[in-house]
N, C-alpha and C positions, 0 to 999 in steps of 0.2 A: 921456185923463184918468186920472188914479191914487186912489184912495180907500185909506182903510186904519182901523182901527178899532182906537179908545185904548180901549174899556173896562176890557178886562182890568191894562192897562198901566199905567192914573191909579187901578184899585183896589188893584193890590200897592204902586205907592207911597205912596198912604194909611198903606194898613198897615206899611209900614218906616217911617215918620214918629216911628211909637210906641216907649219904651223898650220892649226886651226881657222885660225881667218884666213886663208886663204880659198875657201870653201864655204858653202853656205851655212851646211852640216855633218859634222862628224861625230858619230856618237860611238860607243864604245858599255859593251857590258861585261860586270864583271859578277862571275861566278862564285861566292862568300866561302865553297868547298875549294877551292883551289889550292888553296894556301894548304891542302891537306897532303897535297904530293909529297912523293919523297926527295929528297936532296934538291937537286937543282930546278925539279920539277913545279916545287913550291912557289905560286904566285902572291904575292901579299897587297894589300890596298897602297902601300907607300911604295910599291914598284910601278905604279900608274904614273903617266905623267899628265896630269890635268891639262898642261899649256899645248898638249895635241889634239884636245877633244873641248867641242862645245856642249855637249849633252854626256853624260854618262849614267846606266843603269844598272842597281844592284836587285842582284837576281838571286834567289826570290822570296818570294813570299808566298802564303796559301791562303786560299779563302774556306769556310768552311761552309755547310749547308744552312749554318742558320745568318748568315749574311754577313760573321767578321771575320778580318785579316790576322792571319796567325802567322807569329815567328817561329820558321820552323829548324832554326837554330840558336836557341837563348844564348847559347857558348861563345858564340863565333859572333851574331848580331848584336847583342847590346851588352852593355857595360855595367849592371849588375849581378852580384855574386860572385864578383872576378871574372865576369867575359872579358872577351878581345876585343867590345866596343864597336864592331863592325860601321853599324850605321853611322853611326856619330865620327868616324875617323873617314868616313865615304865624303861624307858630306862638309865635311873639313876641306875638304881639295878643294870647295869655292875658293877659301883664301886665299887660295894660290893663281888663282883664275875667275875675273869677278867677272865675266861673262858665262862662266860655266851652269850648266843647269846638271840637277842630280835628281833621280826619278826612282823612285822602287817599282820594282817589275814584282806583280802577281799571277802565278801560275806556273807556265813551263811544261814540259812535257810530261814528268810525272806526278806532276799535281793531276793529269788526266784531265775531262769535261764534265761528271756526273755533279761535283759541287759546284760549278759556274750554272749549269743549267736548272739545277733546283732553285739557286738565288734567283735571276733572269726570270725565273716563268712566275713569279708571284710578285706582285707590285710593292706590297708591305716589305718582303725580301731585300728587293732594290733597292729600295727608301734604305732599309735599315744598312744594308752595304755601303751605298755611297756617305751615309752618316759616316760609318767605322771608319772607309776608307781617308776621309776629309781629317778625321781627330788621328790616323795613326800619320797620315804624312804631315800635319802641323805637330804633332808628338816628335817627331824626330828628325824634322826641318828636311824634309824633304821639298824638290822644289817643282815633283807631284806624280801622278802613278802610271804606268808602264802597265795595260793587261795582254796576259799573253797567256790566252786559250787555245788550247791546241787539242782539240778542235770545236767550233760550235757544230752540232749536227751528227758530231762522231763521237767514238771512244766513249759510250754510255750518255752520249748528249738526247737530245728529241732534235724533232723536225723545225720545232718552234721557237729553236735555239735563234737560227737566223734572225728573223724579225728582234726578239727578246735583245739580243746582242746589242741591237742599236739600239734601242729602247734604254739599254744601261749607261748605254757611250754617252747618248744625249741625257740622261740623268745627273751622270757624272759632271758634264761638263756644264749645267747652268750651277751646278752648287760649286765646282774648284774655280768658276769665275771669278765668283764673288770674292775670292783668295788668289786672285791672279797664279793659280797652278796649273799645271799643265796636263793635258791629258792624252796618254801616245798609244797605240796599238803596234803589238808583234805579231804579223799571220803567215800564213803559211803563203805561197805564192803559187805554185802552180793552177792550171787553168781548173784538175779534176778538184780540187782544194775550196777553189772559190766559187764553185759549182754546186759543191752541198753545202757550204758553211758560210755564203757573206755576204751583205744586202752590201756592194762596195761602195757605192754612190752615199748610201747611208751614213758607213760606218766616215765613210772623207768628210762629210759637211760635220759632222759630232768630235773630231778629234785634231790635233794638233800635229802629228806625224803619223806614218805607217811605215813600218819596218817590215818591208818583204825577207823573207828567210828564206833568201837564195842560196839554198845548199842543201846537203843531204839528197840531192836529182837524182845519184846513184849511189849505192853502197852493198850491203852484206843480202841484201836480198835480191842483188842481178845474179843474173846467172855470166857475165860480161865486164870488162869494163868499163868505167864510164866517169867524165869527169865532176867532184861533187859538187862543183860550181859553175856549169859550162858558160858562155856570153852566148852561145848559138848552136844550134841542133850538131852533129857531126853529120857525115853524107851517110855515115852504117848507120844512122836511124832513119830505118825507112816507112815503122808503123806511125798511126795519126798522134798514138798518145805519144810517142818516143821525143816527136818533135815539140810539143808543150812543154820539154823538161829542161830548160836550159831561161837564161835572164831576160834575153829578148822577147821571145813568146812568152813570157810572163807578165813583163811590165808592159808590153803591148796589151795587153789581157786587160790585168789593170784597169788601163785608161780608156778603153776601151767601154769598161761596165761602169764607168762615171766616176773614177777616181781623180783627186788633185792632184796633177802632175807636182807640182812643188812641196807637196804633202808626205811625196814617195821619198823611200829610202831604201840604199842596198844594201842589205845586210850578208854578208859574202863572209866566207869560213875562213877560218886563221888554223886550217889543219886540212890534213888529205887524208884521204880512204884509200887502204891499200889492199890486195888483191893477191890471193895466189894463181898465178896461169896451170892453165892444161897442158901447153905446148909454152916451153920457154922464149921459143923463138920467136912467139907472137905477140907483141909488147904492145901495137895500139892500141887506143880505144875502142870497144867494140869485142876486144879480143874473150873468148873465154876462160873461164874461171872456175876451178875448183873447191874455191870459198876466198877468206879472209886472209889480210895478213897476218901475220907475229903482231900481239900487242906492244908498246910501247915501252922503253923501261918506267917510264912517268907516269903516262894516263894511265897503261894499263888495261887499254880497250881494245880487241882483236879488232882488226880492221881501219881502224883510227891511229895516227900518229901527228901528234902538234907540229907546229913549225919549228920548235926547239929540236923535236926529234929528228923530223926532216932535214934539218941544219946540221946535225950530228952524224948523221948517216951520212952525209953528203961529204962530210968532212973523213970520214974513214977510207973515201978515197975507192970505195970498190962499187960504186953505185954510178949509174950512169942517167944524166940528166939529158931528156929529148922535148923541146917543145913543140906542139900542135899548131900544126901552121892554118888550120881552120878556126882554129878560137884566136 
């Protein structure tokens, strides 16, 4: 039997329901592979709706060890040689919303940390980065860059990431001044997270937003279930780390190591994690698990199903929806 759990899923899409001004910030990233899905799974740039979102990020781009930004899809991102023009059709949606801002996001998960930290620990490095970085977002009208290193400190980083990190942030951001661009961070959020990897008082005075990446608290690596966006601990988390893994104790965290509260942002998953149980008839959270669900017919990821899938399931009529009355 597979469970999986829409809370977090049916609440951010509440809240993209609502016009954009209604809100301070709404940001929204889009993935340039998407569009790769099969059939219905295929997301494209002209299925966004600009007039939902004030900020939106195309995701992504790489850096390399000698300090520039590399497209790591000519196909899909630009519009030479017969591409799809990615960028340039992203950044098109201002017209449709002349308060919208458009940012390219560098890094991500599999770009890793070993080329952020080689840039980062050499000064000439960083110079030459934020040179590239400045000519590729005026290069393709972006309206400025999104880094999201995952992790400083980890995943082949050094210790020295920390400091270095801001050091880049506040580089970055006396040169994208001068061009009124913007400069955002995506970090990871828990408390063990921002313990090896982030000077946070630093990283808030050098940037423009911080996108906490509230999700992924649980997955393929519990041995349990767990929700992957929780607002607040469950009562079956009863160890010290268990209860840091949820939005409260995170953005308390936060603000807590000197972050700008108005700086913050939730970044909450538009998909669930699903779960094979040991015992069928144990469906809470907490409950054990055997491994992962069925991957999706779309994403195609064991354990993961988008809200499209979750919508489908749902519609089959043989799945049964329970919400937690502690979140």
């Amino acid at each position: 039997m597979r469970v999986f759990v829409t809370f977090c899923t049916l609440w951010l899409s509440c809240l993209a329901l609502a016009d954009a001004s209604d809100f301070n910030k709404i940001v929204g990233y889009f993935g340039s592979w998407s569009n790769a899905r099969p059939g219905v799974g295929a997301f494209e740039i002209s299925d966004i709706d600009p007039t939902m979102f004030t900020h939106l990020m195309y995701a992504f781009v790489g850096i390399t060890p000698d300090g520039d930004v590399q497209v790591l899809d000519e196909y899909r991102d630009l519009s030479t040689d017969g591409g799809l023009g990615g960028f340039a059709e992203f950044n098109a949606l201002r017209d449709q919303n002349s308060e919208l801002k458009t940012l390219v996001s560098i890094g991500g998960w599999s770009q890793g940390s070993t080329n952020f930290s080689t840039v980062v620990s050499n000064s000439t490095l960083r110079s030459t980065f934020v040179k590239n970085a400045l000519e590729f977002v005026l290069k393709y009208n972006f309206s400025g860059i999104d880094v999201d290193w995952e992790y400083p400190a980890q995943r082949g980083g050094a210790d020295t990431d920390v400091e270095n990190f801001v050091l880049l942030l506040e580089e970055l951001r006396d040169t994208f001044d001068d061009e009124d661009l913007l400069v955002t961070v995506a970090v990871g959020a828990s408390q063990s997270t921002v313990d090896l990897s982030y000077d946070v008082s630093g990283i808030s005075a050098a940037v423009d937003m911080i996108t906490l990446m509230e999700y992924d608290f649980h997955g393929s690596w519990d041995t349990y279930t767990g929700h992957n966006t929780p607002l607040y601990a469950g009562t079956w988390e009863t160890a010290a780390a268990q209860k840091t893994l949820n939005i409260n104790a995170s953005v308390n965290y936060w603000l807590e190591q000197g972050a700008s509260a108005e700086k913050l942002l939730l970044g909450t998953a538009f998909y669930g994690k699903t779960f094979t149980l040991t015992n069928s008839s144990e469906t809470t959270p907490g409950s054990p698990v055997t491994g992962v669900g069925n991957a999706g017919s779309y994403t195609q990821e064991s354990g993961v199903l988008s809200y499209y899938e979750i919508l489908e399931k749902l519609s089959e009529g043989n799945w049964t929806t329970v919400y937690d009355d502690e979140q």
